[in-house]
C-alpha positions in Angstrom: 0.0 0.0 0.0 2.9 2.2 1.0 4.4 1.7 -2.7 1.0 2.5 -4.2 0.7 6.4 -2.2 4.1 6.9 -3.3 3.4 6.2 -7.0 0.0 8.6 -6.9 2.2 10.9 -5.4 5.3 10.8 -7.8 2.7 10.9 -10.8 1.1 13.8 -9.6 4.2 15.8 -9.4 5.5 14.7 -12.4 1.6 15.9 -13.9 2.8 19.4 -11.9 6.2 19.5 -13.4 6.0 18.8 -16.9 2.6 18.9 -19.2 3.1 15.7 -21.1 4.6 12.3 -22.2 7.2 11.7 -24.5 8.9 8.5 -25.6 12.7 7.9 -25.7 14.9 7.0 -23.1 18.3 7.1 -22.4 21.4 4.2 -22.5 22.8 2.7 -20.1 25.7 1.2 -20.0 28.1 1.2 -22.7 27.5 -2.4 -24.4 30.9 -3.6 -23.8 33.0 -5.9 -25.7 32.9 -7.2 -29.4 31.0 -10.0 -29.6 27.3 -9.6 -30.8 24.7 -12.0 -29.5 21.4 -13.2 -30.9 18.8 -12.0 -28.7 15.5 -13.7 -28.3 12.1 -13.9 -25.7 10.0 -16.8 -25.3 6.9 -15.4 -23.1 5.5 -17.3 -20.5 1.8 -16.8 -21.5 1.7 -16.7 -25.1 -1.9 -16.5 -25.7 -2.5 -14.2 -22.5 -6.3 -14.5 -21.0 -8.7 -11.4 -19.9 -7.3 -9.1 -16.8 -3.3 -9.9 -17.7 -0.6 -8.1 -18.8 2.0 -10.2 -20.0 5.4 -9.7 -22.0 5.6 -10.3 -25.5 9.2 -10.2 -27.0 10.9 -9.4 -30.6 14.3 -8.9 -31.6 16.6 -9.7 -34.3 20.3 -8.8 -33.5 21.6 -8.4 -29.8 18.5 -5.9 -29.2 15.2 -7.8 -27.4 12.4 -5.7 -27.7 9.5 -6.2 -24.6 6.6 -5.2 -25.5 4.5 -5.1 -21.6 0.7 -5.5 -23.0 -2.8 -5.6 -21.0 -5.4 -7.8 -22.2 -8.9 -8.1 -21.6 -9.0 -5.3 -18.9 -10.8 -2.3 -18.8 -10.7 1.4 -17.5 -6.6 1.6 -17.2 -5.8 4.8 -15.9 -1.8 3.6 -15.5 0.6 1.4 -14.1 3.4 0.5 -12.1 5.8 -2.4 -12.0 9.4 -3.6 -11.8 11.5 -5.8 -15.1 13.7 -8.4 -12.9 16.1 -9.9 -15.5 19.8 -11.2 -15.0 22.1 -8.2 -15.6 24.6 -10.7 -16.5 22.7 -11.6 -19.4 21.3 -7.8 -20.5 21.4 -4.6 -19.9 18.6 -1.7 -20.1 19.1 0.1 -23.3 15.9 2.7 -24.1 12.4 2.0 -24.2 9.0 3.1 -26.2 6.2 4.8 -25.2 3.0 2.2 -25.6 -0.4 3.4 -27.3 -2.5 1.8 -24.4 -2.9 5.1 -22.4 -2.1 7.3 -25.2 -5.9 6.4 -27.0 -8.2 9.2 -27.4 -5.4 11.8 -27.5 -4.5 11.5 -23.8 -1.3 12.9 -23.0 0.8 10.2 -21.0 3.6 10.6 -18.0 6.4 7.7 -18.2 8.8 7.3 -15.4 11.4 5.0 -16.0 14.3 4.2 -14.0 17.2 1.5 -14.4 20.0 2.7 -11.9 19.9 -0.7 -10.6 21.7 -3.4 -13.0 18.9 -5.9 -13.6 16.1 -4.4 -12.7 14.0 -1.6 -14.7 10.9 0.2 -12.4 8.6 1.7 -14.5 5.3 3.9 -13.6 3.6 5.1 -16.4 -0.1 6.9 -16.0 -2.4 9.4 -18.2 -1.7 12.6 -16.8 -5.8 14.1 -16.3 -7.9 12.5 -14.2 -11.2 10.9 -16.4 -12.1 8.1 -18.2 -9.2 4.9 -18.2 -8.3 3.6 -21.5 -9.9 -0.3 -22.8 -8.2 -3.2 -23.8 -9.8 -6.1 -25.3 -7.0 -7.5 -27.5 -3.5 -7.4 -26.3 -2.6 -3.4 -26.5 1.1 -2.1 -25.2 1.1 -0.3 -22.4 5.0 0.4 -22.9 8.2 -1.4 -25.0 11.3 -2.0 -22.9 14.4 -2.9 -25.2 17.5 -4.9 -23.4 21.0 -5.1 -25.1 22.1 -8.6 -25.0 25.5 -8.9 -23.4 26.3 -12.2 -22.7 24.5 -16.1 -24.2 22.3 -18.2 -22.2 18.9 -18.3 -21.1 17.6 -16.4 -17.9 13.8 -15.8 -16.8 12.8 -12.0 -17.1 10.0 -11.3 -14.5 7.4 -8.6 -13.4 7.4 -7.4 -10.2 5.7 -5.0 -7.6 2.8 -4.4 -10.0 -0.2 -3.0 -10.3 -3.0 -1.7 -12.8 -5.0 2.1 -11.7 -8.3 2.5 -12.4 -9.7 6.0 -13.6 -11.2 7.1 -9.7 -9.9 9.9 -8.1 -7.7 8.9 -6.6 -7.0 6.1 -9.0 -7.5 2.5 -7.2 -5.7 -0.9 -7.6 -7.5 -3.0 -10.3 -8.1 -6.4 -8.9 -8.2 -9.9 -10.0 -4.8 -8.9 -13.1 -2.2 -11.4 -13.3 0.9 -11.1 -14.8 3.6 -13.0 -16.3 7.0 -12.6 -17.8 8.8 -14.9 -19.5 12.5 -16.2 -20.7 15.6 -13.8 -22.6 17.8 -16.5 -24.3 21.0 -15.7 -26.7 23.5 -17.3 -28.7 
């Protein structure tokens, strides 16, 4: 409960601060040495059920792409959760805004920090209180993209999460499960 006040809280300064979204994100880390690895995701649910948000993962070079979508779940005002992956394996490189929130011309605050090797905490939420966005099919709520540093296969998991709905304050959507899934490369 104590994580969820401090979330409304940091959301509603960042709403204060700045009038808007944005997409982009900075690197971190530097990428290392010379070898390039093939990056891939396997997710965990691959045909995700109503109330989930689930990863779903694309890449083609050392770059893994996950995409965090809800499914089945309506009146998302926002977010907040934590990307647990071995920092062995990967390393936070940038990330995308999602189109989830974004529907209806809502402008969209994205707070994403990654100071911590291995772990990415994200809190992303429509900046004016109203209506929360629908998802019947899988719809992105935000991409994440790891650099593949090393091979092997390691699970990539969401944790600390929660869905808002659109009250004021926003409240925890219950009943959503979530599920992660596995970063391999070669």
């Amino acid at each position: 409960m104590r994580r969820f006040h401090w979330i409304l809280i940091a959301l509603f300064l960042t709403f204060i601060v700045s009038c808007g979204g944005g997409s982009g994100g900075g690197v971190v880390g530097g990428g290392g040495g010379s070898t390039i690895y093939a990056g891939s995701f396997t997710p965990a649910e691959p045909n995700p059920g109503a109330n989930s948000v689930s990863l779903m993962g694309s890449g083609s070079s050392n770059i893994v792409t996950l995409t965090v979508n809800v499914t089945g779940t309506n009146d998302v005002f926002g977010g907040s959760f934590d990307l647990v992956y071995d920092p062995t394996m990967g390393e936070f490189a940038n990330w995308v805004a999602g189109n989830l929130l974004e529907s209806g011309g809502h402008q969209v605050s994205y707070q994403i920090n990654a100071q911590q090797a291995g772990r990415v905490i994200v809190g992303v939420s429509r900046t004016t209180i109203g209506a929360g966005a629908d998802a019947g099919i899988s719809t992105a709520l935000v991409q994440l993209r790891l650099r593949v540093i090393d091979a092997g296969s390691s699970p990539v998991r969401i944790e600390n999460a929660d869905l808002f709905n659109s009250q004021n304050p926003p409240g925890t959507l219950a009943g959503i499960s979530f599920s992660g899934g596995t970063l391999s490369a070669q």
